[in-house]
C-alpha positions in Angstrom: -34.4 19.7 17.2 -33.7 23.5 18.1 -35.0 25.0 20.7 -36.7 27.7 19.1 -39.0 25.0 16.8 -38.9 23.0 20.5 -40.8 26.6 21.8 -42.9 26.7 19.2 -44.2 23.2 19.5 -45.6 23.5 23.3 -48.7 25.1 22.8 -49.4 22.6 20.5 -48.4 19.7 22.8 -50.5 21.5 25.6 -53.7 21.7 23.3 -53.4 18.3 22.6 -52.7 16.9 26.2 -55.9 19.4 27.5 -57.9 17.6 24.7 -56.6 13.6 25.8 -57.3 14.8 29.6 -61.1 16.3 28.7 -61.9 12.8 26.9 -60.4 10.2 29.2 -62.3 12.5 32.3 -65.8 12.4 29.6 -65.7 16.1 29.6 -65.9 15.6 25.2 -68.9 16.7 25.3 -69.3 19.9 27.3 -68.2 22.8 25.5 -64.8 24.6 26.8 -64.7 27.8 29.5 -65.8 31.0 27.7 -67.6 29.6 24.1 -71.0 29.1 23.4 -72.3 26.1 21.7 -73.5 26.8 18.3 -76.4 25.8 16.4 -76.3 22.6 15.1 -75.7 22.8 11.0 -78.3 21.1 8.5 -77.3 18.5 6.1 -75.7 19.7 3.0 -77.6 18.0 -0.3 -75.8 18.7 -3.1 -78.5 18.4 -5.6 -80.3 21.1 -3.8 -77.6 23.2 -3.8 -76.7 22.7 -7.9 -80.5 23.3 -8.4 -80.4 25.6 -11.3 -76.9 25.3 -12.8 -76.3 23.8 -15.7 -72.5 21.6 -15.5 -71.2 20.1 -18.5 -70.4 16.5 -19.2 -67.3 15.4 -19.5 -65.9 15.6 -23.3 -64.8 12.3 -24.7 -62.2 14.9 -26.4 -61.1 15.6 -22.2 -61.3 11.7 -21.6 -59.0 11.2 -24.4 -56.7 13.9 -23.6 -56.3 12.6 -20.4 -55.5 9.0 -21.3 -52.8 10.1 -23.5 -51.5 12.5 -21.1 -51.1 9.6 -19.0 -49.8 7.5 -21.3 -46.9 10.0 -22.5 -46.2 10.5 -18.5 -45.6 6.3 -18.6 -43.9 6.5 -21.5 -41.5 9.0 -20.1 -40.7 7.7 -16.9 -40.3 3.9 -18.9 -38.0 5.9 -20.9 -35.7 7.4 -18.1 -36.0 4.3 -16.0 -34.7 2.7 -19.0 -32.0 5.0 -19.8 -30.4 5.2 -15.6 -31.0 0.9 -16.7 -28.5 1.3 -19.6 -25.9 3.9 -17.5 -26.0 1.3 -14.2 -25.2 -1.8 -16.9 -22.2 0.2 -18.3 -20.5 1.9 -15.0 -21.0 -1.9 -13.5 -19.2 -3.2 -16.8 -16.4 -0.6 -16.6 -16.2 -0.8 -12.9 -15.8 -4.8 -13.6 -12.9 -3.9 -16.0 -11.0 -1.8 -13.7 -10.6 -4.0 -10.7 -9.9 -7.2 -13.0 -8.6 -6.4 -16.2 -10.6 -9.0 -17.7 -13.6 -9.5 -20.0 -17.0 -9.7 -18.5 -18.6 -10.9 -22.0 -15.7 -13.5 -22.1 -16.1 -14.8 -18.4 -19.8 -15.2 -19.2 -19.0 -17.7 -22.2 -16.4 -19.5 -19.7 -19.0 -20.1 -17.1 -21.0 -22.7 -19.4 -17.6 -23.9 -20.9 -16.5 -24.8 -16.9 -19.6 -26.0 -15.9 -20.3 -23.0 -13.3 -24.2 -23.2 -14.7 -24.8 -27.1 -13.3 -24.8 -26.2 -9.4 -25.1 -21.6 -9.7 -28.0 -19.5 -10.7 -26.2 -17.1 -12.8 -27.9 -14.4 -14.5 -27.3 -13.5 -17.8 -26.2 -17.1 -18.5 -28.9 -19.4 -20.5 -29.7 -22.4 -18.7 -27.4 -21.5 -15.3 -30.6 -22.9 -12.8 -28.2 -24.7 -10.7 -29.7 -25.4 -6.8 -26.6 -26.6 -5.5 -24.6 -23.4 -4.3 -26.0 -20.0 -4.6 -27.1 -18.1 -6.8 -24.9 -15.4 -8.2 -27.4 -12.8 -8.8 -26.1 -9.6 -6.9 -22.6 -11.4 -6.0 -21.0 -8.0 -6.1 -22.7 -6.4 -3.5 -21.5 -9.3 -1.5 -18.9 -9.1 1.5 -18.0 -12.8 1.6 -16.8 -15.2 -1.0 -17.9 -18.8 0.1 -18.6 -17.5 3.6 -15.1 -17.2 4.4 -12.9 -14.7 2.0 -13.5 -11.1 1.8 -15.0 -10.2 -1.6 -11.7 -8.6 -3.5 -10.6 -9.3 -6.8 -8.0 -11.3 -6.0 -9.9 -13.3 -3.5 -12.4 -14.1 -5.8 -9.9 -15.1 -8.8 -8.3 -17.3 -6.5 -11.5 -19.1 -5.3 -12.6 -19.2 -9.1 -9.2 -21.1 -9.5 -8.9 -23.2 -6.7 -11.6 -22.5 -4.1 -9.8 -25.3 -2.0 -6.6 -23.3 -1.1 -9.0 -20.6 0.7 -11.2 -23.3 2.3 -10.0 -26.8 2.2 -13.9 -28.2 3.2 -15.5 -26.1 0.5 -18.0 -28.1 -1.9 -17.2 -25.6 -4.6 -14.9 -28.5 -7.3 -11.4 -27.4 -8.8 -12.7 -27.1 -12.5 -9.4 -26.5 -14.2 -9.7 -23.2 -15.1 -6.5 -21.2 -15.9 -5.6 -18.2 -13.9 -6.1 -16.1 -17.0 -9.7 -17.2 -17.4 -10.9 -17.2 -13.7 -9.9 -13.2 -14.2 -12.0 -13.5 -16.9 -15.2 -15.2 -15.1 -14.9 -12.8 -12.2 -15.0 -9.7 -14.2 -18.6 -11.5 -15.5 -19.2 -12.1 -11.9 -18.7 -7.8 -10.6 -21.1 -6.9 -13.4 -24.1 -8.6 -11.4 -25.3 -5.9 -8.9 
């Protein structure tokens, strides 16, 4: 914090602490050195005070205007919540492609072929409810493959491969995929952010 917005906060901070000492010594109610108490005010009653004026009802012509203002404002922001949706799904798609030349639409067909659906939760894929390792849902964001590899592209194709060569005690099964393919399934597998 500067010092000069530091300066300008102490007369606030002394207020404040003059206030906390007044109400933990019961001074609150005594007035402070050098005012006078005022009067006390009367109640205000708004009915008195509108006494006289006439104030229109609301218009069902305003009601509707403002429901469909408020619709087109939802519609909008479903609109460009939508649209950043579409740009995220395609810079994670090309993003995929870059680090392992593969094809993410191709390594999602190869994860039913291999069986990756029976123990994963894999998004994207129909019937992947698998409880027995994790799910895959965010996997690139990840900083570990199977608790022990860093999360590269060539970690991850390797594990895809032959997930015992990185950790021999790994429940994860060699399914016989091919080099080629694993590329494939973990181009699938950056896509899910």
């Amino acid at each position: 914090m500067s010092l000069q917005r530091s300066r300008a906060l102490v007369p606030v901070a002394a207020v404040m602490i003059l206030r906390l000492a007044g109400i933990v010594l019961g001074l609150r109610g005594q007035t402070p050195l050098g005012r006078t108490r005022t009067a006390p005010r009367e109640k205000f009653d708004p009915q008195a005070h509108l006494a006289g004026i006439r104030l229109p009802a609301p218009s069902r012509f305003r009601r509707r205007s403002v429901f469909i203002s408020l619709a087109l404002v939802l519609l909008i922001g479903a609109g460009v919540y939508a649209g950043y949706q579409i740009k995220f799904a395609r810079e994670a798609r090309s993003r995929a492609i870059a680090l392992t030349t593969g094809d993410p639409d191709f390594g999602r067909e190869l994860t039913q072929r291999y069986g990756c659906a029976g123990c994963h939760t894999i998004p994207g894929v129909p019937g992947a409810q698998g409880k027995v390792g994790p799910t895959l849902q965010g996997f690139a964001a990840r900083v570990y493959i199977g608790g022990v590899a860093v999360n590269s592209p060539d970690n991850l194709i390797q594990w895809i491969e032959n997930p015992r060569s990185i950790d021999p005690k790994t429940a994860m099964p060699i399914t016989g995929i091919s080099r080629a393919e694993a590329r494939h399934v973990a181009a699938y597998l950056y896509t899910l952010r």
